[in-house]
Residue frames as a rotation matrix with the C-alpha (Angstrom) as fourth column:
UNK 1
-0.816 0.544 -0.198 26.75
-0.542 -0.837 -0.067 15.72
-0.202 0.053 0.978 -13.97
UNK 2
-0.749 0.564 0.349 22.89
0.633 0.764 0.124 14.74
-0.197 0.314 -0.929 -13.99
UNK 3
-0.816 0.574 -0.071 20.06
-0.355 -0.400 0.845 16.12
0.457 0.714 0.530 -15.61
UNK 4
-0.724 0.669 -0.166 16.99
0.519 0.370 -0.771 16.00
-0.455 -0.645 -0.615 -12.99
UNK 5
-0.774 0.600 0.203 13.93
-0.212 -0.548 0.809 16.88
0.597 0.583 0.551 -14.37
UNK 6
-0.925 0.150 -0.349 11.65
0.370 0.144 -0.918 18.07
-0.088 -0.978 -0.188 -12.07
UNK 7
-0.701 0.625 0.344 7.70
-0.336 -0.714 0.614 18.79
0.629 0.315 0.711 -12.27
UNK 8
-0.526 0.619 0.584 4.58
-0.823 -0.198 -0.532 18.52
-0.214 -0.760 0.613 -10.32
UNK 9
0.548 0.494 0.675 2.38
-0.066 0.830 -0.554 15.76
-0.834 0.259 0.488 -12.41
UNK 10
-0.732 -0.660 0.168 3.96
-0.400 0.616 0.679 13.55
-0.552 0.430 -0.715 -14.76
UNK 11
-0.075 0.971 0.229 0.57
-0.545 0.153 -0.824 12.98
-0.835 -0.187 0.518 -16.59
UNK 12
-0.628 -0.295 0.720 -0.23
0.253 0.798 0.547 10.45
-0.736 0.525 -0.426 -19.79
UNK 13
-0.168 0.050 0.985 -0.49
0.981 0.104 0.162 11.28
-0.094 0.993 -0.067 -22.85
UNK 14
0.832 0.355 -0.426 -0.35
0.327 -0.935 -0.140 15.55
-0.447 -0.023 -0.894 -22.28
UNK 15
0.690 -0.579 0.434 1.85
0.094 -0.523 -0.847 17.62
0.717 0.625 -0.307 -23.95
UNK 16
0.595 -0.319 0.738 3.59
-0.796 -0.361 0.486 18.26
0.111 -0.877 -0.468 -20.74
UNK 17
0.384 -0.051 0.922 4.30
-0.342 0.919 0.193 14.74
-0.857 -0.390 0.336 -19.79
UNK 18
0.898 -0.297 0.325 5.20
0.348 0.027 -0.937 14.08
0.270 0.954 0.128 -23.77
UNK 19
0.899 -0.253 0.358 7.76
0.044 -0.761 -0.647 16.26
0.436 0.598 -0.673 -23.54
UNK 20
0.470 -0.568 0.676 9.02
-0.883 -0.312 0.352 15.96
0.011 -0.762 -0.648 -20.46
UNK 21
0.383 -0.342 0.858 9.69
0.105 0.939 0.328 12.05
-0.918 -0.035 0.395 -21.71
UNK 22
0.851 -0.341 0.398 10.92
0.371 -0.145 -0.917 13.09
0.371 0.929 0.003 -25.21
UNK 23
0.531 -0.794 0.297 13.56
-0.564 -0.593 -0.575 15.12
0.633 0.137 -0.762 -23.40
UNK 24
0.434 -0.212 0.876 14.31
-0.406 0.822 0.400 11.75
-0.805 -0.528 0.271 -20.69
UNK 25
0.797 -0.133 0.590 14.78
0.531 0.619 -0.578 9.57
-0.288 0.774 0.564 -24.32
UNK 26
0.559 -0.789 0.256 16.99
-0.113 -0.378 -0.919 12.24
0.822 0.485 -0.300 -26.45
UNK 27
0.172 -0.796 0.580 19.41
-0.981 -0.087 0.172 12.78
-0.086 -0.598 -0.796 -22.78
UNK 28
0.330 -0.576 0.748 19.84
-0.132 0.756 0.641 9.24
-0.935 -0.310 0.173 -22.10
UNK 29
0.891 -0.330 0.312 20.74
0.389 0.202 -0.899 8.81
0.234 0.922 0.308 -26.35
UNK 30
0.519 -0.644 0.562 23.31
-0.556 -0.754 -0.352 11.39
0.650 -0.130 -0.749 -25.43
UNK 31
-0.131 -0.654 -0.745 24.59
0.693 0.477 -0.540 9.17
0.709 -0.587 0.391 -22.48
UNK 32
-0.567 -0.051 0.822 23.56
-0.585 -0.677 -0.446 11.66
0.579 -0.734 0.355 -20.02
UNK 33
-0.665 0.226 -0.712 22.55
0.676 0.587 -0.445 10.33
0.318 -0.777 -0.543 -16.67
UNK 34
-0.489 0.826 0.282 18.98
-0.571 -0.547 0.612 11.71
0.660 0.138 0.739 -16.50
UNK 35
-0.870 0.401 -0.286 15.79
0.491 0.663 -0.565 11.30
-0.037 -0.632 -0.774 -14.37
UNK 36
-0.264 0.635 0.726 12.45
-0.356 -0.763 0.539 12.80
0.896 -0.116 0.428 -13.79
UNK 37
-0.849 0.009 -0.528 11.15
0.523 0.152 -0.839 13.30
0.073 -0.988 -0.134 -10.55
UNK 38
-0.701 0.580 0.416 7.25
-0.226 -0.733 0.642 14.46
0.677 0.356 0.645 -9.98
UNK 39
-0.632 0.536 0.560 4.73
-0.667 -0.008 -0.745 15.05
-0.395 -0.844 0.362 -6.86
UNK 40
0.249 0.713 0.655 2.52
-0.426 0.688 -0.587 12.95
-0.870 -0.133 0.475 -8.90
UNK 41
-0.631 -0.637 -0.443 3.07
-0.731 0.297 0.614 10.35
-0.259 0.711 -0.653 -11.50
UNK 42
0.102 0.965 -0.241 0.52
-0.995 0.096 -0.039 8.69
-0.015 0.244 0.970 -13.84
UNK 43
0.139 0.016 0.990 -0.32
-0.338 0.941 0.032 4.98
-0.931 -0.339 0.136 -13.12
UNK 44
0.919 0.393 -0.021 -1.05
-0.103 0.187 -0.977 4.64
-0.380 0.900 0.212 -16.78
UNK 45
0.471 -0.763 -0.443 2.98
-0.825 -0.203 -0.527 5.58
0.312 0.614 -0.725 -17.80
UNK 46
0.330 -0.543 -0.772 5.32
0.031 0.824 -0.566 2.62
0.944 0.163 0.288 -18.17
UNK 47
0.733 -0.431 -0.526 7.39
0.540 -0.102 0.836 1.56
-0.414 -0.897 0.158 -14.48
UNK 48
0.198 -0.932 -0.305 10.48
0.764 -0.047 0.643 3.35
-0.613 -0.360 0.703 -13.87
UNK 49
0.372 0.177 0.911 9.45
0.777 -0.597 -0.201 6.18
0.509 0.782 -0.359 -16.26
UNK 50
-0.258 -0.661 0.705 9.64
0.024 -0.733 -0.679 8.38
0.966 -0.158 0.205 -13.08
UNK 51
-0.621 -0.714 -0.323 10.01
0.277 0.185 -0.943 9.10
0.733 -0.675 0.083 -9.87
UNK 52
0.562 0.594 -0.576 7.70
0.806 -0.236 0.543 9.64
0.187 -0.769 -0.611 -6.74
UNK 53
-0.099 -0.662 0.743 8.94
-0.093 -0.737 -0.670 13.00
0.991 -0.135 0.011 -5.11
UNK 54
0.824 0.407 0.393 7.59
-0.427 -0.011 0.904 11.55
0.373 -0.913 0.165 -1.97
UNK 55
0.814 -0.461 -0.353 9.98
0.579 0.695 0.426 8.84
0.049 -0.551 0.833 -1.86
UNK 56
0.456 -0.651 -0.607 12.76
0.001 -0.682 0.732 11.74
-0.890 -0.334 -0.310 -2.30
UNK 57
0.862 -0.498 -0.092 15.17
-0.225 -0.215 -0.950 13.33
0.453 0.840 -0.298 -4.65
UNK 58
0.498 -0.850 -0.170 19.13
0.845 0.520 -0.127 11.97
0.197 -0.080 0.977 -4.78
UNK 59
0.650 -0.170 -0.740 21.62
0.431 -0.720 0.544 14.47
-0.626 -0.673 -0.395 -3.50
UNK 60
0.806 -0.096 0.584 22.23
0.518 -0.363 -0.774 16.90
0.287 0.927 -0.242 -5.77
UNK 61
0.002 -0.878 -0.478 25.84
0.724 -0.329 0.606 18.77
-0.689 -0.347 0.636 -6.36
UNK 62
-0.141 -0.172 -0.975 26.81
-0.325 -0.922 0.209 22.07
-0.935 0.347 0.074 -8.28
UNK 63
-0.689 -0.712 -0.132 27.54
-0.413 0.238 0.879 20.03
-0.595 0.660 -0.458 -11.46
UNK 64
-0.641 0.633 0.435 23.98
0.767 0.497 0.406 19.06
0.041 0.594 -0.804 -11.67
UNK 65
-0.852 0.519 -0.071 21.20
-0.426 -0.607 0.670 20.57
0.305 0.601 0.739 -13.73
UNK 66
-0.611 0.761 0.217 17.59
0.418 0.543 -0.728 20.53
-0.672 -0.355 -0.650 -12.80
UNK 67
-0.654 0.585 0.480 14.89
0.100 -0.562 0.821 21.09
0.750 0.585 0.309 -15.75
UNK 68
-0.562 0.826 -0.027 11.88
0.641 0.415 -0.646 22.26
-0.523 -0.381 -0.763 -14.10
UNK 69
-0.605 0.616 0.504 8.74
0.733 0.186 0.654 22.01
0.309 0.765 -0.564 -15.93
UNK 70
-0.709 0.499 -0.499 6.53
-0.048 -0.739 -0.672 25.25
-0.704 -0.452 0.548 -15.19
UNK 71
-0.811 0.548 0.206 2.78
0.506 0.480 0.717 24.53
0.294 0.685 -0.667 -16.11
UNK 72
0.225 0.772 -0.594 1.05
0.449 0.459 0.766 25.14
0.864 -0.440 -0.243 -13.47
UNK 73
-0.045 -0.396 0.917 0.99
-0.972 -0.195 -0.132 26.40
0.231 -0.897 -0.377 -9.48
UNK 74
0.404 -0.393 -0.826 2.95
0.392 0.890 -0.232 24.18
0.827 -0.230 0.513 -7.44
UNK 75
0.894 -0.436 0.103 4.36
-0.031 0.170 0.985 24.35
-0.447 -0.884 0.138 -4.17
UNK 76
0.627 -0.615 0.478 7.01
0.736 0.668 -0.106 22.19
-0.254 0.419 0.872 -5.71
UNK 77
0.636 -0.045 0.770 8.58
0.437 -0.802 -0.407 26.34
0.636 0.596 -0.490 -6.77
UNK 78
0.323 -0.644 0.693 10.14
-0.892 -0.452 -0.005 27.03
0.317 -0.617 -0.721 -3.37
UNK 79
0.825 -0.498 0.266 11.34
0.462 0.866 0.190 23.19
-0.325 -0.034 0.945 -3.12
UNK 80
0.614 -0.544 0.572 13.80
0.449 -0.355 -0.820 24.53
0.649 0.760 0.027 -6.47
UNK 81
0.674 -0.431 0.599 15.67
-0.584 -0.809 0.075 26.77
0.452 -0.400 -0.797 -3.30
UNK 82
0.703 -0.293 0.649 16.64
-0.675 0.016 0.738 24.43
-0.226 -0.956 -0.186 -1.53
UNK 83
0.663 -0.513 0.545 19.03
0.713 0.655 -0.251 21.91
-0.228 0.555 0.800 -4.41
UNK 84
0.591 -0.330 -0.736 22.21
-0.172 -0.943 0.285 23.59
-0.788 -0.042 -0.614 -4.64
UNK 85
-0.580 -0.536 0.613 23.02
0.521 0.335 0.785 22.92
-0.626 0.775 0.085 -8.48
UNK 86
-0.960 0.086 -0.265 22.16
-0.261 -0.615 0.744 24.68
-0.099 0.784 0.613 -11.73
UNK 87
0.010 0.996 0.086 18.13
0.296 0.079 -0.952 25.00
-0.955 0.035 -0.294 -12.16
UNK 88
-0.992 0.031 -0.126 16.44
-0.128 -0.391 0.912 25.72
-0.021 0.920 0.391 -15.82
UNK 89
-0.239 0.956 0.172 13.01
-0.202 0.124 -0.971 26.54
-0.950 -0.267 0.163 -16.22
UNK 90
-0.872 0.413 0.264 10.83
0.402 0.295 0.867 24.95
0.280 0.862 -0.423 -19.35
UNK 91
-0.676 0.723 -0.140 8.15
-0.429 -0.541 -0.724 27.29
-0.599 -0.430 0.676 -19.50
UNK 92
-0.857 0.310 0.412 4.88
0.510 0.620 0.596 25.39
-0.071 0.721 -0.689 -21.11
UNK 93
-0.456 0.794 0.401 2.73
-0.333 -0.571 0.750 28.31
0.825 0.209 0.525 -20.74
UNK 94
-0.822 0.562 -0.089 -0.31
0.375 0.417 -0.828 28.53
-0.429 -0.714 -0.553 -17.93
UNK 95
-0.156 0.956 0.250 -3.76
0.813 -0.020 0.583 28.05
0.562 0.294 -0.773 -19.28
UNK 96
-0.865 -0.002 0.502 -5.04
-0.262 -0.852 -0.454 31.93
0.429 -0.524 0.736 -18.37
UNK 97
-0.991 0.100 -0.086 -7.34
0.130 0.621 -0.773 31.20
-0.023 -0.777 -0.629 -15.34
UNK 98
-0.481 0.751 -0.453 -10.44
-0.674 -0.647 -0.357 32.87
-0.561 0.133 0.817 -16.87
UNK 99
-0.743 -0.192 -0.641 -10.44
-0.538 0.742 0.400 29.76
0.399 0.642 -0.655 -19.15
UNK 100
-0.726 0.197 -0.659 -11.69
0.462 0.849 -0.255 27.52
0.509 -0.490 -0.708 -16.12
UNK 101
-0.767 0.637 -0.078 -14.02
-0.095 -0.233 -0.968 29.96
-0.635 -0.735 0.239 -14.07
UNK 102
-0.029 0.990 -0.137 -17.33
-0.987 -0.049 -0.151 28.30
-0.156 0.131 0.979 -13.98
UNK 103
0.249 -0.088 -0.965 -16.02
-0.612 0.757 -0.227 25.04
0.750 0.647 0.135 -15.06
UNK 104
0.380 -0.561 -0.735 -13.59
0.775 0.627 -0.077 23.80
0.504 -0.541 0.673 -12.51
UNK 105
0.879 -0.294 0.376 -12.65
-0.473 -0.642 0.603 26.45
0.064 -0.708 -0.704 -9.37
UNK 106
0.586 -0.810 -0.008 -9.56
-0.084 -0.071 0.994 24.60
-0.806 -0.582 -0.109 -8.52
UNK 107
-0.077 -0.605 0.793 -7.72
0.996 -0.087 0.031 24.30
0.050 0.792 0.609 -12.10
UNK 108
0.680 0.391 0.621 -9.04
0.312 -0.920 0.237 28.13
0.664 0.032 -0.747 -12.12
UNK 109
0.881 -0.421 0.217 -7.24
-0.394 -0.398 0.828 28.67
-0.262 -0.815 -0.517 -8.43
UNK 110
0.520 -0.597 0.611 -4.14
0.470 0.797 0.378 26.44
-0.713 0.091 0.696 -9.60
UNK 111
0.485 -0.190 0.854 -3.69
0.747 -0.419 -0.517 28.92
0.456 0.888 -0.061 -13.14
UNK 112
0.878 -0.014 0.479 -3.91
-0.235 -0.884 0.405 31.95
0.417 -0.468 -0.779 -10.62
UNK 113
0.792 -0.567 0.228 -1.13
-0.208 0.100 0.973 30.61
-0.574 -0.818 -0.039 -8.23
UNK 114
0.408 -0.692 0.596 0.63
0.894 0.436 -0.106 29.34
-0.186 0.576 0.796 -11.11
UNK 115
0.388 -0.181 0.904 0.99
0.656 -0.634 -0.409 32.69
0.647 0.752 -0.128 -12.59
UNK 116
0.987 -0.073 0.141 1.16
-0.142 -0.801 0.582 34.38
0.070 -0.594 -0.801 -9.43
UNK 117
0.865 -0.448 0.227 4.36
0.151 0.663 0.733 32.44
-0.479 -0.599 0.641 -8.93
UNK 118
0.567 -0.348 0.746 6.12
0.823 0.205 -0.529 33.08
0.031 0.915 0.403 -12.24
């Protein structure tokens, strides 16, 4: 069994990204064979922290467990169909998109799609 943790940005020093490496550290204590795996992944975090999703994801059986990280809209949501093994969502909340109008239009359009998704 592996533990694939699976989110859109991997980002340095967010709560998101925190977390999603706090829960990488406690599995591998545990001896669980763990990864993360994300569409984008901050230069800034250490190598080998995680994974491009360009370069692909390892083939996944029943016995594994994907976290994915829900933050945000993502494509990366109807990917989740197509891995036949146990899925868990970590919901971190989506900034409500009213937040961002006027400020930034695409974090704004990103909240919306996020939520729409949920």
């Amino acid at each position: 069994m592996r533990i694939i943790q699976f989110l859109p940005t991997l980002a340095f020093g967010d709560a998101v990204g925190n977390d999603t490496i706090a829960l990488k550290k406690a599995m591998q204590e545990l001896n669980y064979d763990t990864s993360i795996y994300a569409e984008v992944v901050d230069q800034r975090l250490p190598k080998h922290t995680a994974s491009d999703l360009c370069n692909g994801m390892p083939e996944l059986d029943n016995s594994d467990i994907i976290l994915y990280h829900m933050s945000t809209g993502s494509k990366l949501n109807y990917r989740l169909e197509q891995y036949a093994c146990r899925k868990i969502m970590i919901y971190h909340n989506i900034t409500p998109p009213e937040f961002f109008r006027g400020y930034n239009a695409q974090a704004e359009a990103n909240a919306q799609y996020g939520l729409w998704l949920l």
